[in-house]
C-alpha atoms as a printed R data frame, in Angstrom:
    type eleno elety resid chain resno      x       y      z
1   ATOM     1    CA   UNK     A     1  0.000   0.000  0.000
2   ATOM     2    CA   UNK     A     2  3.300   2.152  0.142
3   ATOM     3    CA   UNK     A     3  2.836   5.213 -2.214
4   ATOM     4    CA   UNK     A     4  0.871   7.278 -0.786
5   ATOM     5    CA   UNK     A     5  2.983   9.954  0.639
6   ATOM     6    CA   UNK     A     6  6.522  10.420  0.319
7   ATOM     7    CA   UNK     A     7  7.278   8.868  3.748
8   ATOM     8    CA   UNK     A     8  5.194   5.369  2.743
9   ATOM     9    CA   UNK     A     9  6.625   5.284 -0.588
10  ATOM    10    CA   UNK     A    10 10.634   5.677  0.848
11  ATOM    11    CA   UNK     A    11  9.229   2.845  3.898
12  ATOM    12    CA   UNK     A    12  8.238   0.812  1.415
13  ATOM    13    CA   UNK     A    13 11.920   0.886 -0.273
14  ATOM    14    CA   UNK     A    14 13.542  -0.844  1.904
15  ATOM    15    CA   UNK     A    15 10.837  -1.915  4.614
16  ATOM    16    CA   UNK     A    16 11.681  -4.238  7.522
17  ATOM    17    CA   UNK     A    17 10.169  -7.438  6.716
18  ATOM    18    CA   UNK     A    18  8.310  -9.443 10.090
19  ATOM    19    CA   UNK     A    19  6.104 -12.146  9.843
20  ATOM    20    CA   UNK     A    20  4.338 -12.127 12.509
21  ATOM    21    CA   UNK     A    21  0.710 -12.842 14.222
22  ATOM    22    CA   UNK     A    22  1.379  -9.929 16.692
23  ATOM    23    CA   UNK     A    23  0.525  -7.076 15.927
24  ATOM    24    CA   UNK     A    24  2.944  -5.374 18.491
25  ATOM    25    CA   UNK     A    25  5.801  -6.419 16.661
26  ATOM    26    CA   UNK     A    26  4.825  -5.274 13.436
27  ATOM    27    CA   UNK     A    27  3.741  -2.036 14.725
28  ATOM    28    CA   UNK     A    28  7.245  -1.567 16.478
29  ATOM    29    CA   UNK     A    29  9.236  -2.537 13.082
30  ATOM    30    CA   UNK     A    30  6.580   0.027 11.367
31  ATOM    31    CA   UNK     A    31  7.555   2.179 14.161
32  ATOM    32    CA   UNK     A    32 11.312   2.206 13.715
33  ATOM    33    CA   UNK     A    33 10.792   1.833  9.938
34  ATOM    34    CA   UNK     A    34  9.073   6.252 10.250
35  ATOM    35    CA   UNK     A    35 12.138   6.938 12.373
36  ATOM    36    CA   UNK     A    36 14.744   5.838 10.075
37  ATOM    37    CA   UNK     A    37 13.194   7.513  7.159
38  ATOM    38    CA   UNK     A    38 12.611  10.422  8.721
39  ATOM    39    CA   UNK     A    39 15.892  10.811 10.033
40  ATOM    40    CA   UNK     A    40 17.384  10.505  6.752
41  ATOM    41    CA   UNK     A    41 15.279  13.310  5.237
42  ATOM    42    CA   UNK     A    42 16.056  15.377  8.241
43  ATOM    43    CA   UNK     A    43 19.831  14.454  7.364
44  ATOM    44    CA   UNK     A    44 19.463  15.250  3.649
45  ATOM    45    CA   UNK     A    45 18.377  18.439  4.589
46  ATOM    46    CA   UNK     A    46 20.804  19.275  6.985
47  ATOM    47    CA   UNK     A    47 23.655  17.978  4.570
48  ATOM    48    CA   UNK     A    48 21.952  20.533  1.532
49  ATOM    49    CA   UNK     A    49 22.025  23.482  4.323
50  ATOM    50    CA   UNK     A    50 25.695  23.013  5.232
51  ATOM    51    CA   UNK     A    51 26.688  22.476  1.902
52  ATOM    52    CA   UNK     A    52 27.783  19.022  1.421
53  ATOM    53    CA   UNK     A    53 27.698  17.855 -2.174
54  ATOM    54    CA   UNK     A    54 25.203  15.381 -3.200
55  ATOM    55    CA   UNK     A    55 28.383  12.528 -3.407
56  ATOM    56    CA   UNK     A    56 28.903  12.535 -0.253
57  ATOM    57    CA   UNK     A    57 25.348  12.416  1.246
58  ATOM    58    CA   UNK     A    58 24.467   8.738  2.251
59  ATOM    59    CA   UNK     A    59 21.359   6.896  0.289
60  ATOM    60    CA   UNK     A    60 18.648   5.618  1.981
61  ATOM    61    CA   UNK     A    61 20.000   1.933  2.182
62  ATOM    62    CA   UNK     A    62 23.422   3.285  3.442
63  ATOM    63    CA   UNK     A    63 22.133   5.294  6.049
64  ATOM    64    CA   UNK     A    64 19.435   2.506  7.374
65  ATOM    65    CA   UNK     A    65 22.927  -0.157  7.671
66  ATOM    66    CA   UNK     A    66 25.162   2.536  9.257
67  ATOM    67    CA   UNK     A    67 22.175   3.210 11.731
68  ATOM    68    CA   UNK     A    68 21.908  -0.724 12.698
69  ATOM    69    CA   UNK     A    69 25.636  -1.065 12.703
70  ATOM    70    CA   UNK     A    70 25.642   2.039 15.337
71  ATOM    71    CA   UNK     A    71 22.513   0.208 17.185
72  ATOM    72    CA   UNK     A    72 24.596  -3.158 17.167
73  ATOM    73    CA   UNK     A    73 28.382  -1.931 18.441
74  ATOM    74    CA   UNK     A    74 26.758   1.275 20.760
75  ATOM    75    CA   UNK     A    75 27.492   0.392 24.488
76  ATOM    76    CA   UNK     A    76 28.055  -2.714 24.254
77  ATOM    77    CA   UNK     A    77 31.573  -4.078 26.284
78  ATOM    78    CA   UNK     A    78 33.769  -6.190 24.362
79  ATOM    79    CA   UNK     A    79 33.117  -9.576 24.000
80  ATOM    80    CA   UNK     A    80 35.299 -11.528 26.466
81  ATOM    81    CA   UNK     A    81 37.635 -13.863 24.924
82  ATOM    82    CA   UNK     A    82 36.980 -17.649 24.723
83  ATOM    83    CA   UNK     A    83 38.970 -19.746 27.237
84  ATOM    84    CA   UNK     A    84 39.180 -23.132 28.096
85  ATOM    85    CA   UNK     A    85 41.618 -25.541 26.014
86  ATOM    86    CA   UNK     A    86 42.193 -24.541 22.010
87  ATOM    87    CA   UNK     A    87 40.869 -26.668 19.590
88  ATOM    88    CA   UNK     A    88 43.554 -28.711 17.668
89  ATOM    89    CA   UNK     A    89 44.704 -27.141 14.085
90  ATOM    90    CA   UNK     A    90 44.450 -29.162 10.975
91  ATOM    91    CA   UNK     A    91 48.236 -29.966 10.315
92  ATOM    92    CA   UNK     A    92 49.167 -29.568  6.873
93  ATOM    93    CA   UNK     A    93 50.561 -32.459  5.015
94  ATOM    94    CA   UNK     A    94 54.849 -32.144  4.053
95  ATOM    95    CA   UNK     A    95 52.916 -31.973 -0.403
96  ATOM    96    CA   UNK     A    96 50.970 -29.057  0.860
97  ATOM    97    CA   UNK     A    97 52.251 -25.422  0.780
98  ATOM    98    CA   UNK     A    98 50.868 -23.069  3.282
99  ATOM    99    CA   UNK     A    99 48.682 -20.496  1.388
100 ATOM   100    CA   UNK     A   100 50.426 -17.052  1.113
101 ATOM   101    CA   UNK     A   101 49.557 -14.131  3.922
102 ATOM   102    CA   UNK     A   102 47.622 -11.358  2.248
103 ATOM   103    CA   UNK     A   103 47.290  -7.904  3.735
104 ATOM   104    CA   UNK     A   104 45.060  -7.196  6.091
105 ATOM   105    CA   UNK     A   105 42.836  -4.233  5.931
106 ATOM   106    CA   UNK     A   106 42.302  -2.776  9.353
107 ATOM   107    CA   UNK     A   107 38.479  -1.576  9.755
108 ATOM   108    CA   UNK     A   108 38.036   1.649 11.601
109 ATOM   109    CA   UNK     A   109 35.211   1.645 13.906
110 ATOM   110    CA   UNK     A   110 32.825   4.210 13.502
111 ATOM   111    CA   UNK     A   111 32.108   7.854 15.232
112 ATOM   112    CA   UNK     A   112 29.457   7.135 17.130
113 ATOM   113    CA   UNK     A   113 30.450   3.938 18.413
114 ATOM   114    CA   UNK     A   114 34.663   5.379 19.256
115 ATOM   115    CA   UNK     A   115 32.858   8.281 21.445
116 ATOM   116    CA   UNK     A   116 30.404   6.365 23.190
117 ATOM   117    CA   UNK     A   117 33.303   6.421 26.619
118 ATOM   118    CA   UNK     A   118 31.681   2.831 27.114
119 ATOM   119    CA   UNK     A   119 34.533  -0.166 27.837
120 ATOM   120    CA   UNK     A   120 37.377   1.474 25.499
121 ATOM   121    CA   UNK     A   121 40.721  -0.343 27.350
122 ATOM   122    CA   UNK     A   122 43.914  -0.019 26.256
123 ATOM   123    CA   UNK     A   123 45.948  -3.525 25.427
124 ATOM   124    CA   UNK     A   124 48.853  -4.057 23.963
125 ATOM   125    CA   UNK     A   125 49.453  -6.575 20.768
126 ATOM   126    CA   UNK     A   126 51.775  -9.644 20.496
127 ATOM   127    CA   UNK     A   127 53.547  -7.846 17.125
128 ATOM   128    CA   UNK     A   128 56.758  -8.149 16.411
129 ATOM   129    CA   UNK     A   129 57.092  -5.122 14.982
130 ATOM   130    CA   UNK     A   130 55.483  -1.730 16.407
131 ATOM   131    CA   UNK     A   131 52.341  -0.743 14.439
132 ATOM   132    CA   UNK     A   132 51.735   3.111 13.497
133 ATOM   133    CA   UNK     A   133 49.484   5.659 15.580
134 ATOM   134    CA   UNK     A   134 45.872   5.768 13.210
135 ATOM   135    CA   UNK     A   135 45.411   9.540 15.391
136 ATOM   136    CA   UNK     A   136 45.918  11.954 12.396
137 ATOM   137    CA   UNK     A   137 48.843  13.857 12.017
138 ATOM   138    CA   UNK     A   138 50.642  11.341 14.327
139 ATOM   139    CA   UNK     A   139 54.024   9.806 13.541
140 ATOM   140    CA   UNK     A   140 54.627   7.372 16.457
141 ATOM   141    CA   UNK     A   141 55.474   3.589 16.609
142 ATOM   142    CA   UNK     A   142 53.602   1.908 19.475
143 ATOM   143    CA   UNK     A   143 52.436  -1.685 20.624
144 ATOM   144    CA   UNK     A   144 48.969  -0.361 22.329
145 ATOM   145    CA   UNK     A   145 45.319  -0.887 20.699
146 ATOM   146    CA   UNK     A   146 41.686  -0.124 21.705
147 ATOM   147    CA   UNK     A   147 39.943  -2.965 22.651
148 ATOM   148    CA   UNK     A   148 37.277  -2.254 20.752
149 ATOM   149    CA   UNK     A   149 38.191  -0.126 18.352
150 ATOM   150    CA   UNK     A   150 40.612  -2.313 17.318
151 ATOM   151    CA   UNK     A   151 42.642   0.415 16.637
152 ATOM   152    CA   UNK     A   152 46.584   1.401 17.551
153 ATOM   153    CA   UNK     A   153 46.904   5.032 19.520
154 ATOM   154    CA   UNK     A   154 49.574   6.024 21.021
155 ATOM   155    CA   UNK     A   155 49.725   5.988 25.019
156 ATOM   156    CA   UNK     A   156 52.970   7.404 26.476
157 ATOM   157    CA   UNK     A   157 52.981  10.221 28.477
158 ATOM   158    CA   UNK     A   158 53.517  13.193 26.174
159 ATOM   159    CA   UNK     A   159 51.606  12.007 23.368
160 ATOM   160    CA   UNK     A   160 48.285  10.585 24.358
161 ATOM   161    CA   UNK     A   161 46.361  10.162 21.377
162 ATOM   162    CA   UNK     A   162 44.533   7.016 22.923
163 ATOM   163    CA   UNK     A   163 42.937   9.722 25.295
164 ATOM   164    CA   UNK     A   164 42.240  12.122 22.317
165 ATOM   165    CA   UNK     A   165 40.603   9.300 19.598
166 ATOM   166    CA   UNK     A   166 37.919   8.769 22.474
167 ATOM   167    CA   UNK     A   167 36.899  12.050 23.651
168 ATOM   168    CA   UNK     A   168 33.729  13.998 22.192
């Protein structure tokens, strides 16, 4: 039935699909469904008033998965790590050659989720070598990392840029 207004017909886009005998639940989805839209025209706007350019402005489907992946990582503590006895590896056989390391691409955590002051701890990583500072316009070598960010910042005394990443 979406098309009736400009709000049902961007709902019915990308609508959150229950199936459900309860009406409460459907209502609640329908319910979260008006606030994401609506915050997304209220962010267009805002973006057209400070003069972003219409590149940079976030779709509809982008801005409903960066909202749930806020929703997901936003105050929740780190998951605690698994303990108990490690599982045995699968050893390779002498014919087999291991398969070659490929970079890894480090995934910054977002904003919202790096400000929240909720169960950021510093730790420091089993590297050989000392990883760079991600803080902009910082040069320094360190072995510390958010716990979860996931992300190396300095923490010495006269450069803390761990302190800095999480402040609002």
């Amino acid at each position: 039935m979406g098309g009736v207004d400009k709000l049902d017909q961007l709902i019915s886009l990308y609508r959150t699909e229950i199936k459900s005998r309860k009406w409460t639940l459907r209502m609640i989805t329908h319910g979260f469904d008006v606030a994401v839209v609506n915050s997304w025209l209220e962010y267009r706007r805002d973006a057209q008033h400070s003069g972003i350019p219409n590149k940079e402005v976030l779709d509809l489907l982008h801005f409903r998965m960066n909202v749930a992946e806020c929703l997901v990582r936003l105050g929740k503590p780190q998951a605690l790590k698994k303990r108990g006895q490690p599982s045995i590896p699968s050893t390779l056989t002498l014919l087999e050659e291991p398969p070659l390391k490929q970079g890894t691409i480090e995934r910054r955590s977002l904003p919202k989720v790096q400000k929240d002051l909720v169960d950021h701890m510093p730790n420091f990583d089993d590297k050989k070598e000392a990883t760079r500072c991600k803080q902009p316009f910082c040069t320094g070598k360190i072995h510390v990392f958010c716990d979860k960010c996931k992300v190396h910042l300095c923490f010495v005394p006269h450069r803390n840029c761990f302190k800095a990443a999480h402040r609002k």
